[in-house]
C-alpha positions as CSV (number, residue, x, y, z in Angstrom):
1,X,-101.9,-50.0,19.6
2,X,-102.0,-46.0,19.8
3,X,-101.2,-43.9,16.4
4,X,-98.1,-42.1,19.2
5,X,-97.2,-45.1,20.2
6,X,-96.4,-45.9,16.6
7,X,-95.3,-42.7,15.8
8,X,-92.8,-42.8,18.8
9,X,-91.1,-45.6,18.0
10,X,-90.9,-44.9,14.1
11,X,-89.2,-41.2,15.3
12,X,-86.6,-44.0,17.3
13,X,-85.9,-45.9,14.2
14,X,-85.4,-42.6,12.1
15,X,-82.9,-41.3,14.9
16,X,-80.9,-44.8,15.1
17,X,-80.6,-45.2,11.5
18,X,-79.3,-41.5,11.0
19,X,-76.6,-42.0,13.4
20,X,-76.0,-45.7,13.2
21,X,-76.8,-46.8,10.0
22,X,-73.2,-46.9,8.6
23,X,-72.0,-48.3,11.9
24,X,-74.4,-51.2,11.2
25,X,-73.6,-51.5,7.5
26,X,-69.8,-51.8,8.5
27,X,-70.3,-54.4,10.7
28,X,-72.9,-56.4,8.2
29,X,-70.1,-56.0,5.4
30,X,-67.8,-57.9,7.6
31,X,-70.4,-60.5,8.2
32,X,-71.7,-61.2,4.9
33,X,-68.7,-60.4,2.7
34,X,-70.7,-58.5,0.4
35,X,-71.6,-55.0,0.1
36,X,-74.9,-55.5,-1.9
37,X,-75.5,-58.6,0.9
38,X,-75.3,-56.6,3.5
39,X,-77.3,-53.3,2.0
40,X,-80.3,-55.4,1.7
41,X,-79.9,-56.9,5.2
42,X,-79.9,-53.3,6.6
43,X,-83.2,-52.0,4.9
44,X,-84.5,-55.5,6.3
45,X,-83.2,-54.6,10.1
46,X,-84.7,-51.6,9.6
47,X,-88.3,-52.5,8.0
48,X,-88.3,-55.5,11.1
49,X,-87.4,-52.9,13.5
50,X,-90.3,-50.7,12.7
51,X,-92.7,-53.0,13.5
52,X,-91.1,-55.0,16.2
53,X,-89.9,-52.2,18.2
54,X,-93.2,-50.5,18.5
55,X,-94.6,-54.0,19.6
56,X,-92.5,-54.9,21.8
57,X,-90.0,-51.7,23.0
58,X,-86.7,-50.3,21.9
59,X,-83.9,-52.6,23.0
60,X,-81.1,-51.4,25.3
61,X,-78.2,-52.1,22.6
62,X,-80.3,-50.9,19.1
63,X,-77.3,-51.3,17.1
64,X,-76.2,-55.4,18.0
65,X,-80.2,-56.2,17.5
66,X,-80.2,-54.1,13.8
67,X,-76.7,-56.3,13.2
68,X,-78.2,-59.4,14.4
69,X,-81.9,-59.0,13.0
70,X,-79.6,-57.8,9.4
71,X,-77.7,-61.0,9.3
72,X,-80.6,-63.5,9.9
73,X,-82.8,-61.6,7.1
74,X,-79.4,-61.7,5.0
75,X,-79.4,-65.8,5.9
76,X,-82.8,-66.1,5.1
77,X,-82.7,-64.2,2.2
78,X,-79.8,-66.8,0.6
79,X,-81.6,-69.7,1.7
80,X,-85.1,-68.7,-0.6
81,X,-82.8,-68.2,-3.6
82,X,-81.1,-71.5,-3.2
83,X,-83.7,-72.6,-4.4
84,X,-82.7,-71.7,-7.7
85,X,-79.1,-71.4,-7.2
86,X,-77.8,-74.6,-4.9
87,X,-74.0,-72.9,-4.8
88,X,-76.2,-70.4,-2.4
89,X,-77.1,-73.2,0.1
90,X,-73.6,-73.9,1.2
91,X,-73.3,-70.2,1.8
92,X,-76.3,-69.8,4.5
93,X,-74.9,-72.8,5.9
94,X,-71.6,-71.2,6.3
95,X,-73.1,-67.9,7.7
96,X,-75.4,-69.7,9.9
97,X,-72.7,-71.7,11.8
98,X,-70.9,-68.1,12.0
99,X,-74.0,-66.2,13.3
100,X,-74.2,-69.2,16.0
101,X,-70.5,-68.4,17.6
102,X,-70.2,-64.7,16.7
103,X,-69.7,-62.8,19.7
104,X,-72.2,-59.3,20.2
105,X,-70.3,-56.5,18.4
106,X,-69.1,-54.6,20.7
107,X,-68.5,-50.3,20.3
108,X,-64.4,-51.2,19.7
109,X,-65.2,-54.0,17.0
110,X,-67.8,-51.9,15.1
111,X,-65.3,-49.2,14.9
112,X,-63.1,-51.4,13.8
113,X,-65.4,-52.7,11.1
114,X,-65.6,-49.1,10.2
115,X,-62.0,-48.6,9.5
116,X,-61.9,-51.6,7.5
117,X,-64.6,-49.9,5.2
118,X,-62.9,-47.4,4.9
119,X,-59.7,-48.8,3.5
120,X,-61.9,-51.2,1.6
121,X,-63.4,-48.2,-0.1
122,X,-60.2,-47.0,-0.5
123,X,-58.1,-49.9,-2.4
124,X,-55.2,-48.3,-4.5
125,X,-56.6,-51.2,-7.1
126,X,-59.9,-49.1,-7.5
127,X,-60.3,-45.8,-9.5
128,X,-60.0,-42.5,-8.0
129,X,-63.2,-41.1,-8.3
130,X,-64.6,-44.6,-7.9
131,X,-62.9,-44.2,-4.2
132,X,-64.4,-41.4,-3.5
133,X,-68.0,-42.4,-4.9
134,X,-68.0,-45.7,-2.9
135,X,-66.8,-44.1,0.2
136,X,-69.5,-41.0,0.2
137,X,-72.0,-43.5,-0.4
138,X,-71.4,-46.9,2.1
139,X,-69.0,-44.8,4.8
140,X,-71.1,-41.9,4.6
141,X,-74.4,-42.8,3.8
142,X,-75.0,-40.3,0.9
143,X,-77.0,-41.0,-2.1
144,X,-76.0,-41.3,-5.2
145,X,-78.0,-37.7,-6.6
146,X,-76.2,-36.2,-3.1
147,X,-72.8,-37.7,-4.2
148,X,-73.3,-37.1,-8.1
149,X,-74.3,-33.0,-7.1
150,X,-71.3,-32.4,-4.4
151,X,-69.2,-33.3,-7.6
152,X,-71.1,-32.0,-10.6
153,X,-71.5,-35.3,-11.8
154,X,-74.3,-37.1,-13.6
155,X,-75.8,-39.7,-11.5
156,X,-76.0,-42.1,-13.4
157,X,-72.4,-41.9,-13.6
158,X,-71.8,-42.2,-10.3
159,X,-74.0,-45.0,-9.7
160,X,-72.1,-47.2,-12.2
161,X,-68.7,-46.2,-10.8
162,X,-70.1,-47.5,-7.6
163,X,-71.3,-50.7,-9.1
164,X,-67.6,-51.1,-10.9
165,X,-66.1,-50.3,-7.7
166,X,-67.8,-53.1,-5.5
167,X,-67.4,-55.7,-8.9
168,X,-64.1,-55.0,-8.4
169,X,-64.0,-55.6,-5.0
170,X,-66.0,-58.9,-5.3
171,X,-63.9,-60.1,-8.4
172,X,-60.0,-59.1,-6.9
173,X,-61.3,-60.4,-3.8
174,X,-59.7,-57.3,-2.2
175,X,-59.8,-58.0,1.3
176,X,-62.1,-56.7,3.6
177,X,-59.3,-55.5,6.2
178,X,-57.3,-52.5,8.0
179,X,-53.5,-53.1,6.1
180,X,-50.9,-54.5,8.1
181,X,-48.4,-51.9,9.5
182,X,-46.1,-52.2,6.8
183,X,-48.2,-51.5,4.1
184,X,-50.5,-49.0,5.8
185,X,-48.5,-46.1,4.7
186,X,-48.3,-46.7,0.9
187,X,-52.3,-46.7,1.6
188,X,-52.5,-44.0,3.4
189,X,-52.5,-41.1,0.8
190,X,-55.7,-42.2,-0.8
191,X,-57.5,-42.7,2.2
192,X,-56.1,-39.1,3.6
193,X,-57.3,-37.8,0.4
194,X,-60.6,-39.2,0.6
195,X,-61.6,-38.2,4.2
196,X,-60.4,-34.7,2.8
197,X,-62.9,-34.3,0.3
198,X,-65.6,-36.0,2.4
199,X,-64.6,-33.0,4.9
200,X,-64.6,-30.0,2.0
201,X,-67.5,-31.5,0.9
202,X,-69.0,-31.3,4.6
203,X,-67.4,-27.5,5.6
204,X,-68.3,-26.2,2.3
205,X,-70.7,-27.4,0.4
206,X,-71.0,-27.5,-3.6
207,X,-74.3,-27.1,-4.1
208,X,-77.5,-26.3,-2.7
209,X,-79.3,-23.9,0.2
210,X,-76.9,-24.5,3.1
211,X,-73.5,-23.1,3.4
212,X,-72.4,-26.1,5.6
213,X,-73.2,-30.0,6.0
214,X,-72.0,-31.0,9.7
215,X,-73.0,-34.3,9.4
216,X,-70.3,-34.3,6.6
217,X,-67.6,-32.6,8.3
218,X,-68.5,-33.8,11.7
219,X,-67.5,-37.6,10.1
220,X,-64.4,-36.8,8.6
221,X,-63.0,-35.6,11.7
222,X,-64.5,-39.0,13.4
223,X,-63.0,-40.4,10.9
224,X,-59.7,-39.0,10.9
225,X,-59.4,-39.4,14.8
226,X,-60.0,-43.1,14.5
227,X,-57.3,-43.0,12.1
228,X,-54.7,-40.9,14.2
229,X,-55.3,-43.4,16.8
230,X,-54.3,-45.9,14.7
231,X,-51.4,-44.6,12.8
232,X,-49.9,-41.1,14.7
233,X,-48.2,-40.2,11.1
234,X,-46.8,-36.5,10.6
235,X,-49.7,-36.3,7.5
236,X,-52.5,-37.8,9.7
237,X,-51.9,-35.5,12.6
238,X,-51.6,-32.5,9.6
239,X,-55.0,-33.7,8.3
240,X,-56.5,-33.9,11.6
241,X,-55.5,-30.2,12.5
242,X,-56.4,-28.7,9.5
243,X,-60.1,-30.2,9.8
244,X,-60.0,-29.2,12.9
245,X,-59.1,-26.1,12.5
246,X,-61.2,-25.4,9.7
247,X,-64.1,-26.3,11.6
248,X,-63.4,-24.5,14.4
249,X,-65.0,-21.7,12.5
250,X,-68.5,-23.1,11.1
251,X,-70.4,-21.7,14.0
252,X,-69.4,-18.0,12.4
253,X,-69.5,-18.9,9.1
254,X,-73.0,-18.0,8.7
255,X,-75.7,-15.9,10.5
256,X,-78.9,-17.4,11.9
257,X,-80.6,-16.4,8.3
258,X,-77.6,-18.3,6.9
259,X,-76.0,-15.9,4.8
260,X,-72.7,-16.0,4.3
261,X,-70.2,-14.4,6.5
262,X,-66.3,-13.9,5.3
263,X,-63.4,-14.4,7.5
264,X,-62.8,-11.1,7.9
265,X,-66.1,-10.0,9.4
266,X,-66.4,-13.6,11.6
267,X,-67.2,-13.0,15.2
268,X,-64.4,-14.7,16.8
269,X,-65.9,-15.3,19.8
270,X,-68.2,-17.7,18.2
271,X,-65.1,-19.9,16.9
272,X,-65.0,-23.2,18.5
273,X,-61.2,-22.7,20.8
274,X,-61.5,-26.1,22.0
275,X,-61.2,-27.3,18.5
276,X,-58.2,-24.5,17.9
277,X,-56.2,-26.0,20.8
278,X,-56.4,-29.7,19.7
279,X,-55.7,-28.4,15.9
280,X,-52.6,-26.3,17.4
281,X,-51.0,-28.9,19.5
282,X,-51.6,-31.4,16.0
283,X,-49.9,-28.8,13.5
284,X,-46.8,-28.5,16.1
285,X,-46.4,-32.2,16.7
286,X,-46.4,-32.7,12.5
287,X,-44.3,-29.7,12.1
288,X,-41.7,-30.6,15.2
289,X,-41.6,-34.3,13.1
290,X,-39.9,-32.4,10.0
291,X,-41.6,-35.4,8.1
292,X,-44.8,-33.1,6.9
293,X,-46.7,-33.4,3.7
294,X,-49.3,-30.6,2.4
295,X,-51.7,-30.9,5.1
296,X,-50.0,-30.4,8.2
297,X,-48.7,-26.8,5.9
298,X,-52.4,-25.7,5.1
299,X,-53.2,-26.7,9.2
300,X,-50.6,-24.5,10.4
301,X,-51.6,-21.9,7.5
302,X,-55.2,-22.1,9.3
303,X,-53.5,-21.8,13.5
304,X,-52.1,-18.6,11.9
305,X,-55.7,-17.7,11.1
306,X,-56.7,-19.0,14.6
307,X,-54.1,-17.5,16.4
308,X,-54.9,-13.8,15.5
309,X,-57.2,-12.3,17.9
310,X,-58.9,-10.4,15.1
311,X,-58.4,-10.0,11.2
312,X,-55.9,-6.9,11.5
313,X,-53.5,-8.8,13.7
314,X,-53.3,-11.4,10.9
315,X,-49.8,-12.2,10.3
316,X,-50.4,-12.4,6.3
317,X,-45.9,-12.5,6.0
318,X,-45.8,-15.8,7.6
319,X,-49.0,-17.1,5.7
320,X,-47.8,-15.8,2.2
321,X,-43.8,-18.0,3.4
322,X,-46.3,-21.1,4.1
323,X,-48.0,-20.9,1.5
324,X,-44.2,-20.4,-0.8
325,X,-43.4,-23.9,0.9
326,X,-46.9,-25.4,-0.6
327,X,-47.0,-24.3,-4.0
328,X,-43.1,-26.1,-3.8
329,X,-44.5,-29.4,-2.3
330,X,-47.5,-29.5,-4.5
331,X,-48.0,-27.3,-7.7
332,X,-51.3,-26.3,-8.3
333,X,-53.6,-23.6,-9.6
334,X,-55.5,-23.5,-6.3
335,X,-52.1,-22.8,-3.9
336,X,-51.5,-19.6,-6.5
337,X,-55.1,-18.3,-6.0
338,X,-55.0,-18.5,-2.1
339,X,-51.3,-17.7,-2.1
340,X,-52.5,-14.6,-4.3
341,X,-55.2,-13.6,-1.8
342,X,-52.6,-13.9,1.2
343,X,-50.4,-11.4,-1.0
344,X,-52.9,-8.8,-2.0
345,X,-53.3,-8.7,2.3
346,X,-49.5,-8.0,2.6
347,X,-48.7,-5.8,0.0
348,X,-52.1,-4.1,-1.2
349,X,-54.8,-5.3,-3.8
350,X,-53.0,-4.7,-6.8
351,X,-50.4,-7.3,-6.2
352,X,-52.6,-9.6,-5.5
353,X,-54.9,-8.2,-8.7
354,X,-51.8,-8.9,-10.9
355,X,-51.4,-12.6,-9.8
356,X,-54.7,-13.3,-9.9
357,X,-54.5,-12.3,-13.6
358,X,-52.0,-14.3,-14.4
359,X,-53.2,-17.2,-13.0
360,X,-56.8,-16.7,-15.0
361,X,-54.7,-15.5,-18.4
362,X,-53.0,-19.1,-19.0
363,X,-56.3,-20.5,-18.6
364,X,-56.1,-21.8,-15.3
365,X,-59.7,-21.2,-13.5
366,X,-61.8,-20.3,-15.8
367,X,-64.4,-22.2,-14.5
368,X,-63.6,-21.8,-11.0
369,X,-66.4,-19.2,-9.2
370,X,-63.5,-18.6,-6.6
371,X,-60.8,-17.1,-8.2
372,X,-63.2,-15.1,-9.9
373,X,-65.1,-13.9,-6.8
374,X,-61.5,-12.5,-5.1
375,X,-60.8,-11.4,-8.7
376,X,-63.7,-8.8,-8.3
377,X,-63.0,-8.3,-4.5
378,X,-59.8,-6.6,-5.2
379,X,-60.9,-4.7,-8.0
380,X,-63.5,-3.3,-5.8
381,X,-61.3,-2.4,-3.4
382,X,-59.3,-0.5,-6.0
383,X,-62.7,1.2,-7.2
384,X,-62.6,-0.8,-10.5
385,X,-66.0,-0.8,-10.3
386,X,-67.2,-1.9,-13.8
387,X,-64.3,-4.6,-13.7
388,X,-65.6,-6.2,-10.0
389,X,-69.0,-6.2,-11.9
390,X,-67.9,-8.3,-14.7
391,X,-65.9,-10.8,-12.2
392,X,-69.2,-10.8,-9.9
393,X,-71.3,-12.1,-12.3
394,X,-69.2,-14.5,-13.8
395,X,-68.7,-15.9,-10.1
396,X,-72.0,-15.8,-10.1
397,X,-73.2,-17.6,-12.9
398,X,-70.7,-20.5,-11.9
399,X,-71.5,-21.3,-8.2
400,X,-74.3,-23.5,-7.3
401,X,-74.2,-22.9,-3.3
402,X,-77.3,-20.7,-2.4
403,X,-75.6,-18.4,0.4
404,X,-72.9,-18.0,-2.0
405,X,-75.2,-17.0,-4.8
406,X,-76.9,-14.4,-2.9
407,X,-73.8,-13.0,-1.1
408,X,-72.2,-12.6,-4.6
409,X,-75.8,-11.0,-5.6
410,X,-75.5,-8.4,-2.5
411,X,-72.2,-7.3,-3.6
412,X,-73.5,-6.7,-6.9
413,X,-76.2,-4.4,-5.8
414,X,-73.8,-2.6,-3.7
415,X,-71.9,-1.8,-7.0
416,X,-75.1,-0.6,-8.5
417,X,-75.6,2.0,-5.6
């Protein structure tokens, strides 16, 4: 067999497992009822498939042969260590006889299976973090030193949070299941909440040389459209828009170097309008419901942004009323800052300056490279030059993002000049 024949059909395996892996897993999860189960029988689908597809051909559904090749490693797997354990035995019995009248997963029942994940992932019985942790890493597909980095977290931490979180699972037999309809809404926050980081993490990233991780984002919205499908809720339509939204921009976010470009200086005509109209029509439908939450507010916050055909026609009155209504509905640090930033665009940099202050002076922030980054924008802007410097560097010395570092550096040299 030829070295390109090989190499082809490893290139096929890399490209199926990057954007069906998860897909897979899902549907293996639901199979095996276990998560570590059905981890193994994926790298075993995928080590078989590397050598039998380039024998013997890609087949014409990859995913149902990587689900049915993962399950039959998975059975044959249990039946070698019943020989040590006989409580196994009856278990590959039990998945054989499935495996024999199991139907091939179809597109509809493997997103299905996905959904289930995710409010497996997502159990109100787990931890917060541990939610987040277990869904970055079996929805998603990160790794644990991706996961433990988007959050500033050691990895080792991470990694037993994620081993707690599936112990859990196993031990409260927590069903692997979408909720039924009346229970789906108490559920619901968490799993909004989750798919929202997942997306920040995705739009902005936390750490390292690009500005952006699509993949990230590009699932959350996946995700959350699966969702809206299911349950058309005020706060899932808000979510929806707002990532939507939000991403309507990452094209202009960045030049082809990949330095960082602010909002005010994006070139427009690069934003994504198809995205704008969906996220528009969402934030109306949510805001028409009067039965909103903080999501569908920060989505219509960002169609303001949308609508304005450049930065000056910005209508920075009704952002600073939307964001009043937030910082009512959900206190927070953050909602000043932005809310301050809005300000300082209606009524001039020092008003904005002075809230900003306040905010830092109880403590709030201090560790946050954002609020002191607009800190030293609006000093520079009111030739405080020696103050910006000070707030620039501090930024500086807290954000781990590459672009961000060197944008941050470029203003600094232009305060040197």
């Amino acid at each position: 067999m030829s070295e390109n024949v090989t190499e082809r059909a490893s290139e096929v395996v890399e490209r199926v497992y990057r954007t069906e892996s998860r897909r897979v897993l899902a549907t293996l999860i639901r199979l095996l009822g276990s998560f570590d189960l059905a981890e193994e029988a994926l790298h075993d689908a995928f080590t078989a498939a590397v050598e039998q597809w380039t024998r013997d051909g890609v087949p014409d559904n990859p995913r149902a042969w990587l689900v049915s090749a993962g399950r039959f490693k998975a059975i044959d797997r249990i039946r070698r260590r019943a020989r040590f354990d006989a409580s196994l035995a009856e278990l590959a019995n039990e998945l054989d006889a499935d495996a024999e009248i199991a139907p091939e997963p179809t597109d509809e029942s493997v997103e299905d299976d996905r959904l289930r994940l995710i409010f497996t992932c997502c159990h109100p019985a787990l931890p917060a973090d541990a939610q987040v942790a277990l869904t970055l890493r079996e929805v998603c597909g990160l790794t644990t030193e991706e996961i433990a980095r988007a959050f500033l977290t050691a990895a080792s931490t991470v990694a037993q949070r994620i081993v707690r979180a599936k112990n859990k699972i196993r031990d409260a037999r927590i069903p692997y299941q979408v909720p039924s309809l009346d229970e789906l809404p108490d559920r619901l926050e968490s799993v909004l909440r989750v798919i929202y980081l997942v997306f920040n993490e995705g739009y902005s990233a936390s750490s390292g040389t690009a500005l952006t991780r699509h993949d990230l984002s590009g699932e959350a919205i996946r995700v959350g459209r699966l969702l809206f499908e299911m349950l058309p809720e005020p706060e899932v339509m808000g979510l929806l828009a707002l990532m939507l939204l939000q991403e309507s921009r990452r094209a202009a976010r960045s030049s082809p170097t990949g330095e960082l470009i602010l909002l005010d200086d994006q070139d427009r005509s690069r934003w994504n309008h198809d995205q704008i109209a969906q996220g528009s029509a969402l934030v109306e439908r949510a805001l028409a419901s009067r039965r909103f939450g903080p999501y569908t507010l920060q989505a219509a916050i960002a169609a303001v942004h949308a609508e304005a055909p450049d930065a000056a026609a910005t209508d920075w009155t009704e952002i600073v009323g939307l964001y009043d209504v937030l910082l009512e509905m959900v206190p927070s640090p953050v909602v000043e800052l932005n809310r301050a930033v809005a300000v300082a665009m209606r009524d001039g940099p020092a008003a904005g300056l002075r809230l900003i202050d306040a905010i830092l002076e109880r403590g709030d922030l201090a560790d946050y490279h954002l609020a002191h980054s607009a800190r030293a924008e609006l000093c520079r802007r009111l030739g405080r030059r020696a103050e910006a410097r000070a707030a620039f560097e501090r930024a500086l010395g807290l954000t781990r993002q590459e672009p961000e570092r060197r944008f941050l550096e470029r203003r600094l040299s232009e305060l040197t000049i």
